[in-house]
C-alpha positions as CSV (number, residue, x, y, z in Angstrom):
1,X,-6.3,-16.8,30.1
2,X,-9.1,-17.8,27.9
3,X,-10.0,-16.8,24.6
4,X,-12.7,-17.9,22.2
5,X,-12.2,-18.2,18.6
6,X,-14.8,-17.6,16.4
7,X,-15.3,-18.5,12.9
8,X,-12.3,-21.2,13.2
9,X,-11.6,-23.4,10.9
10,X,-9.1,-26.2,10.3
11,X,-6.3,-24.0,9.3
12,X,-6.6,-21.5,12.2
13,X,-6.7,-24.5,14.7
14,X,-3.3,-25.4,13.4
15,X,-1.6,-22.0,13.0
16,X,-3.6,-20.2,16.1
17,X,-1.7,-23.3,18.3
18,X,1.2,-20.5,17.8
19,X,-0.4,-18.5,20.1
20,X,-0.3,-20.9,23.2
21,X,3.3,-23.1,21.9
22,X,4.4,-19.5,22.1
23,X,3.1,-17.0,25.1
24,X,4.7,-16.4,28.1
25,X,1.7,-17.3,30.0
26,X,-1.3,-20.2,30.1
27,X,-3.6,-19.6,27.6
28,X,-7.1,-21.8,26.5
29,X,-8.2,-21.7,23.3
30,X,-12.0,-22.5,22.5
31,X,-12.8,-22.7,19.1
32,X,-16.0,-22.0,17.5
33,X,-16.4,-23.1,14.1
34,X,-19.6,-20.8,13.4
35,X,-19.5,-16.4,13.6
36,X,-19.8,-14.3,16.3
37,X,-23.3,-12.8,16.6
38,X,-26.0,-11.7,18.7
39,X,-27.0,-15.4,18.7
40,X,-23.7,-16.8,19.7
41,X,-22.5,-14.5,21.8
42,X,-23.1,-16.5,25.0
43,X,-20.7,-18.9,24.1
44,X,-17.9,-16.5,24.9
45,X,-19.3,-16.5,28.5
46,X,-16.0,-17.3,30.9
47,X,-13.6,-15.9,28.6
48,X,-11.3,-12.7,29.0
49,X,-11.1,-12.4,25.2
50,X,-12.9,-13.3,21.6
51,X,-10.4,-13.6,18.6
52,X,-12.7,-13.0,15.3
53,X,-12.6,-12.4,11.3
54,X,-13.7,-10.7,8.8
55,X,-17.7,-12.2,8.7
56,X,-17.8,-12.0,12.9
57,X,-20.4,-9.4,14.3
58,X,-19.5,-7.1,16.6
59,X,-22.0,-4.7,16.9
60,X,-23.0,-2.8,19.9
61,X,-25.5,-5.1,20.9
62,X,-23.1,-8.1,20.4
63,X,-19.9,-5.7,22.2
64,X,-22.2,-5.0,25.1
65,X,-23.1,-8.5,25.9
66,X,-19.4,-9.5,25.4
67,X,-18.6,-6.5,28.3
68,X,-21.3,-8.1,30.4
69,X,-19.7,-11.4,30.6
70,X,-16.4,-10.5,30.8
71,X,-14.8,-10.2,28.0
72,X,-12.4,-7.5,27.8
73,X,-10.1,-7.8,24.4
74,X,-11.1,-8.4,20.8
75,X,-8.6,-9.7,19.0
76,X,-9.1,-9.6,15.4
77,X,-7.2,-12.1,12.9
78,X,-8.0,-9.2,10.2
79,X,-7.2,-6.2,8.4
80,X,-10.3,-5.0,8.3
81,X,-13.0,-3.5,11.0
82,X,-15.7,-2.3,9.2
83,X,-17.5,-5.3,11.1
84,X,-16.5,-3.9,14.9
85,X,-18.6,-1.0,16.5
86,X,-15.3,0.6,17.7
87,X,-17.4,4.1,19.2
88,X,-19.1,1.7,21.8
89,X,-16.2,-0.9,22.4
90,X,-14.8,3.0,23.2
91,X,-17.7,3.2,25.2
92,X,-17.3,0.1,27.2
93,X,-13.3,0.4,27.6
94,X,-12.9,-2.8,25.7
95,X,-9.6,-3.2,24.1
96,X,-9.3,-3.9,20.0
97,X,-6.4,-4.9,18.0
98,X,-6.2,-6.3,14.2
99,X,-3.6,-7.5,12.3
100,X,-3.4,-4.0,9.6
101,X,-0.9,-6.1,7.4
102,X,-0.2,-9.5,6.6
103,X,1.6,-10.7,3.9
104,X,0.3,-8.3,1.2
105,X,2.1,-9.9,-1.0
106,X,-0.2,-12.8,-0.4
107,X,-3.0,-10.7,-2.0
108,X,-1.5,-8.8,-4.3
109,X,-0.5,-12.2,-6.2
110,X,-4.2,-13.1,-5.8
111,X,-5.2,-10.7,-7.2
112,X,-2.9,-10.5,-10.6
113,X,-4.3,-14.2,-10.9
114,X,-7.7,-13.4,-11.2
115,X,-6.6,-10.3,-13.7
116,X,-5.0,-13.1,-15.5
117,X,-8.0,-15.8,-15.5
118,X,-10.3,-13.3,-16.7
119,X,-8.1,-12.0,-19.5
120,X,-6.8,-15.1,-20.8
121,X,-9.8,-17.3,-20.1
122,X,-8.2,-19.7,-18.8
123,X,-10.8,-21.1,-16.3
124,X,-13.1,-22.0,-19.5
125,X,-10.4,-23.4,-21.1
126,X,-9.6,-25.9,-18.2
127,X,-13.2,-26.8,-18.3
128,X,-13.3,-27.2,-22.3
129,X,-10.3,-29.3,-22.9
130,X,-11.5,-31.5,-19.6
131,X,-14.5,-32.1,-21.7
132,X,-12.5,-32.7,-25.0
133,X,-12.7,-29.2,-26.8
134,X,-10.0,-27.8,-28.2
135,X,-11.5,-24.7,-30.1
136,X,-10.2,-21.4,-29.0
137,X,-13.2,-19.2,-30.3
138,X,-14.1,-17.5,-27.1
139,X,-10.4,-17.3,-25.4
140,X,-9.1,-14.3,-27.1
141,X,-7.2,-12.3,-24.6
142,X,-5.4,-9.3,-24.3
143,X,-1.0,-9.1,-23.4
144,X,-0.4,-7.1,-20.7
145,X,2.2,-5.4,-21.6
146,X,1.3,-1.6,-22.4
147,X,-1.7,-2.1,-20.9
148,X,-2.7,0.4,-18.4
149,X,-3.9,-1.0,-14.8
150,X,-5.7,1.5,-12.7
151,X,-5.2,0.8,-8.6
152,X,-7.9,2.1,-5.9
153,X,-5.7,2.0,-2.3
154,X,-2.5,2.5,-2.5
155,X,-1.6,0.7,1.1
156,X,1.0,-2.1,1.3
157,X,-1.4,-4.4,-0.7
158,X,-1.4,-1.4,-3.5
159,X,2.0,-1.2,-3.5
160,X,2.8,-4.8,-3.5
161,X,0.5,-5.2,-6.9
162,X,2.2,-2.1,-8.5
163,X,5.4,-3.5,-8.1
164,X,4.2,-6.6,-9.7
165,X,2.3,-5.0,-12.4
166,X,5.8,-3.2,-14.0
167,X,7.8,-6.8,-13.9
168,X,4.5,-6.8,-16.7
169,X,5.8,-3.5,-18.6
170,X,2.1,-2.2,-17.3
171,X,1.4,1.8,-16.9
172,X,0.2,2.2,-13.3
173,X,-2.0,4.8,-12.4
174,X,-3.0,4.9,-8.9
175,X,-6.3,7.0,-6.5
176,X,-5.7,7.6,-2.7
177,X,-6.9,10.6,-1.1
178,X,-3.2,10.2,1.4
179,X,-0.9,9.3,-1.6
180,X,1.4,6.9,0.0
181,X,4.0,8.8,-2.5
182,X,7.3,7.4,-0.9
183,X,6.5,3.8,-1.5
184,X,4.3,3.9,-4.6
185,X,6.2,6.5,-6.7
186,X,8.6,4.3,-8.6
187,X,6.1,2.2,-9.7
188,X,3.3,4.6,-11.1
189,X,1.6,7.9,-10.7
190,X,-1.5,9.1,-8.7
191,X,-4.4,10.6,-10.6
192,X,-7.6,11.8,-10.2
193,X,-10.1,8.9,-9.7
194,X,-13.2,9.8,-11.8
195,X,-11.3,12.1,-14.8
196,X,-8.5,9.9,-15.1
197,X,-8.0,6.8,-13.4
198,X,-11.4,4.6,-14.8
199,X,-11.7,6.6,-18.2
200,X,-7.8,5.5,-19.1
201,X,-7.7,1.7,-17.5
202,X,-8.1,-1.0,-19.3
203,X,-8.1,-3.1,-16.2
204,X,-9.3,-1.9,-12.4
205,X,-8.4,-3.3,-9.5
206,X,-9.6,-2.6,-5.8
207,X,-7.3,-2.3,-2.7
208,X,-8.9,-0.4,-0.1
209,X,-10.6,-0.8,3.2
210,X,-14.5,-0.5,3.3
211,X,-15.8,3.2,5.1
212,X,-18.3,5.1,5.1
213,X,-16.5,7.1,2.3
214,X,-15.5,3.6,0.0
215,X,-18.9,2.1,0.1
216,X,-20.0,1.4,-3.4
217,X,-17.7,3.5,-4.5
218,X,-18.4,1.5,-7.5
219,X,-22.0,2.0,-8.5
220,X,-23.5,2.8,-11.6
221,X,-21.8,6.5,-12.0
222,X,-18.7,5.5,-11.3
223,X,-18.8,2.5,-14.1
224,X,-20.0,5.0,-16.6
225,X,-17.0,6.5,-16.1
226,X,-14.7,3.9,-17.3
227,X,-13.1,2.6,-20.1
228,X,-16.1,0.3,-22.0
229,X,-14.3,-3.2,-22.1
230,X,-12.4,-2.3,-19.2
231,X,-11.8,-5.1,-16.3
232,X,-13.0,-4.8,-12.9
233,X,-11.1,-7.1,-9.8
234,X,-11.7,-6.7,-5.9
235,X,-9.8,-8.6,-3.9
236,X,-10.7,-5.8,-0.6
237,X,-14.1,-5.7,0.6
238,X,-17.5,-6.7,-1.2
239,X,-19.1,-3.6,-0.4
240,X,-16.9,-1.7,-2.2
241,X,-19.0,-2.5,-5.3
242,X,-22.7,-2.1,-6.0
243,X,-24.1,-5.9,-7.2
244,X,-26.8,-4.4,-8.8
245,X,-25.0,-1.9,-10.4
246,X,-21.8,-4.1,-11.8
247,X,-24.8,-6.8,-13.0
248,X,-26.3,-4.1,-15.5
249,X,-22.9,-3.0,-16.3
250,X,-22.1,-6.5,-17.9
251,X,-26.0,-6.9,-19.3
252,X,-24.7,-4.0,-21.2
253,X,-20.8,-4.4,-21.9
254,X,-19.9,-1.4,-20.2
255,X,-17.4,-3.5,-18.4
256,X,-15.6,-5.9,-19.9
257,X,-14.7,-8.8,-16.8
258,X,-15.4,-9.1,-13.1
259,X,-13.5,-11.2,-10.6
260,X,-14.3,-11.2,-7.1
261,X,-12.5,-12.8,-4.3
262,X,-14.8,-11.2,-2.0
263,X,-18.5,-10.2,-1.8
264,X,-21.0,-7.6,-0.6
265,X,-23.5,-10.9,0.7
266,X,-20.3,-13.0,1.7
267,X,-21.1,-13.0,5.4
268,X,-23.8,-15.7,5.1
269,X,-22.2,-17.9,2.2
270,X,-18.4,-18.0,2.7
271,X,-15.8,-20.0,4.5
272,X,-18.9,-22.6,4.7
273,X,-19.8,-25.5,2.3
274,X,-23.3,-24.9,0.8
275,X,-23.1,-27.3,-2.3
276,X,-26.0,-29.1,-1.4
277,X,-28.2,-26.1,-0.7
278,X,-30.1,-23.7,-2.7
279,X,-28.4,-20.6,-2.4
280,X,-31.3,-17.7,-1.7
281,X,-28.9,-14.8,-2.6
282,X,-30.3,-14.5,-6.4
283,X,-27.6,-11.3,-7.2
284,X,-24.7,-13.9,-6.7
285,X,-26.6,-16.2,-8.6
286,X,-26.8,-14.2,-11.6
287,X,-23.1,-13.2,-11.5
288,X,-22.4,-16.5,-11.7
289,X,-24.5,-16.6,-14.7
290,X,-22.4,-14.6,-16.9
291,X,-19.0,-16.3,-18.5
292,X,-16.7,-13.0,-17.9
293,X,-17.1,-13.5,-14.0
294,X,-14.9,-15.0,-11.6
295,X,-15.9,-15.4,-8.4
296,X,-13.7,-17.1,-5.1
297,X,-14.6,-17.3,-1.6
298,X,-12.1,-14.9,0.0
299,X,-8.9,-16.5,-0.4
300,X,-6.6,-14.0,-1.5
301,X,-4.9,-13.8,1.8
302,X,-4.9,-17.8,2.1
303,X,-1.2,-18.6,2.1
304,X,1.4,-20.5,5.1
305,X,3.2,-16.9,5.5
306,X,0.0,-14.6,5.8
307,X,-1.3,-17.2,8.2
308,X,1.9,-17.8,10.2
309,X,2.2,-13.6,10.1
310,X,-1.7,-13.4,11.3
311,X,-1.0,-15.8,14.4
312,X,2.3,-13.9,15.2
313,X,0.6,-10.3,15.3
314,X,-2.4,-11.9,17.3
315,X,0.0,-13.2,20.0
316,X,1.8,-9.8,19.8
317,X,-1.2,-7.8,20.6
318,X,-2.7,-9.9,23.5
319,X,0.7,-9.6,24.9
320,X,0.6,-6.1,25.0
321,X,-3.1,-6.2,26.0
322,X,-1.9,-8.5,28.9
323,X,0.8,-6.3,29.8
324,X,-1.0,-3.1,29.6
325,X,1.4,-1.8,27.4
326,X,0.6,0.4,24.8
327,X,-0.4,-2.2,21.3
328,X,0.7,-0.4,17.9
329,X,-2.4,-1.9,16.1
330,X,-5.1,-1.0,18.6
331,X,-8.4,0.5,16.9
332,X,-9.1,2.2,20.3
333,X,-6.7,4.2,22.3
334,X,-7.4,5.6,26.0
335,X,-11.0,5.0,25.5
336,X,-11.3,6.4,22.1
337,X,-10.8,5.0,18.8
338,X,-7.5,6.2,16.6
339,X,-8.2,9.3,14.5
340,X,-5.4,8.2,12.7
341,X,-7.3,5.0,11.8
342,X,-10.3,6.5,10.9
343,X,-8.9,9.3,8.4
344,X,-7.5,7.2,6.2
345,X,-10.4,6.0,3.9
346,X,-8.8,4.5,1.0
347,X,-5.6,2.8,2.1
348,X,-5.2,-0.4,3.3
């Protein structure tokens, strides 16, 4: 069997190897070290299935050609599939499987590093003291401990940075329109997102998969709403936030901190070296700007375990697309995609 790989880099190449030291059956790997899109798409010409990430397109156009040539799994080394038109891959009888949980610890870690970085300062201390300066005007910080942390998503992710967050002494507060009450419970309590949640955190952080009912659900009402000082991380999806909005939010010191590990733009910038380029995205560029901002290039999930667990659950659902058996992470089900899937805005 033949798959191509998209967006692969270095690390995939090693771990993805799984997938053929381990199947039953031949399998040929081709690995593509740019994204899937309407412009690359011929390149999986000959192949029975694409594997793809976060930044891949798969719109209808891009599914339709993929049909046409053959292809007749997507295999995505992802959570999320906000990037996959799953009505037409319906359409076409195509079959579509991610990976719904890898290692959340992995991210939830992440992201309690960047909450950390951005209270403490410790990113312009490392730069200060590398330059000889030892002043600490500018580091003051905040303990964590009786601090409250708000959490959007309460999915495995969620869960995982709740649990974290009380080894802290941190009050929890948590928004999900399906309380995940069984698992979250002993580590905080659900409230109302907009009367509650952002006017009582002192820090915010974002776990939950971009919809049509998530996008920007940060944006410049929402922000209004919360605590002024307060501290704002996404470790999710970028457009979850409003750039334009978060920018004026920080002109004005309505919100205290931003770290971002991912990025509404991100598709053309990361997982790719652009250091000797002049980036053309000027919102990104003004972030940057400002010295309460963190931003990384979508590496919260970038550990040996969620990359071992990612190859494992890939191999797991091309054997079951192989088999014709029916694949507990498929997106599309009998020709239609899973209502299950799709009512669940918020958790991830």
């Amino acid at each position: 069997m033949k798959i191509a790989v998209f967006s692969a880099k270095s690390y995939d190449k090693k771990f993805l190897t799984h997938i053929t030291d381990n199947s039953s059956s031949p399998i040929e790997l081709t690995y593509h070290d740019f994204s899937l899109s309407l412009s690359t798409v011929s390149l999986a010409n000959g192949a029975e299935a694409v594997c793809v990430f976060v930044n891949d397109v798969l719109s209808a156009e891009v599914l339709t050609h993929l049909s046409q040539s053959g292809v007749r799994a997507i295999l995505l080394r992802c959570a999320g599939y906000n990037n996959v038109d799953l009505s037409t891959a319906e359409s076409l009888g195509l079959f579509v499987a991610n990976v719904p949980s890898y290692s959340p610890e992995a991210v939830a870690e992440f992201a309690l590093a960047l909450l950390q970085t951005l209270n403490r300062n410790t990113h312009r201390a490392y730069n200060r003291v590398r330059e000889g300066n030892f002043n600490l005007d500018g580091l003051l910080g905040r303990t964590l401990r009786g601090k409250t942390v708000g959490i959007v998503g309460t999915g495995k992710i969620g869960v995982a940075f709740a649990k974290i967050l009380q080894g802290f002494g941190c009050k929890v507060l948590a928004y999900d329109p399906y309380p995940n009450e069984e698992a979250f419970r002993p580590y905080g309590q659900y409230v109302d997102l907009h009367e509650q949640l952002l006017p009582q955190s002192d820090f915010v952080s974002l776990h939950c998969p971009l919809t049509d009912q998530t996008r920007h659900i940060i944006n410049e009402v929402s922000l209004s709403q919360m605590k002024k000082g307060a501290m704002l991380i996404n470790t999710s999806r970028g457009g979850l936030i409003k750039t334009k909005a978060v920018i004026a939010a920080l002109k004005s010191h309505q919100l205290g901190g931003l770290a971002l590990d991912v990025y509404d733009g991100e598709g053309a910038l990361f997982y790719q070296d652009h250091s000797g380029d002049i980036i053309q995205d000027d919102e990104l560029m003004r972030l940057m700007t400002f010295p309460n901002v963190l931003v990384s290039g979508h590496q919260a999930f970038f550990t040996e375990e969620a990359l071992t667990e990612i190859a494992d659950c890939t191999l797991k659902n091309l054997e079951d697309f192989r088999a014709g058996r029916t694949c507990r992470n498929s997106l599309v089900h009998a020709g239609r995609p899973l209502a299950r899937r799709e009512s669940v805005p918020v958790r991830i």
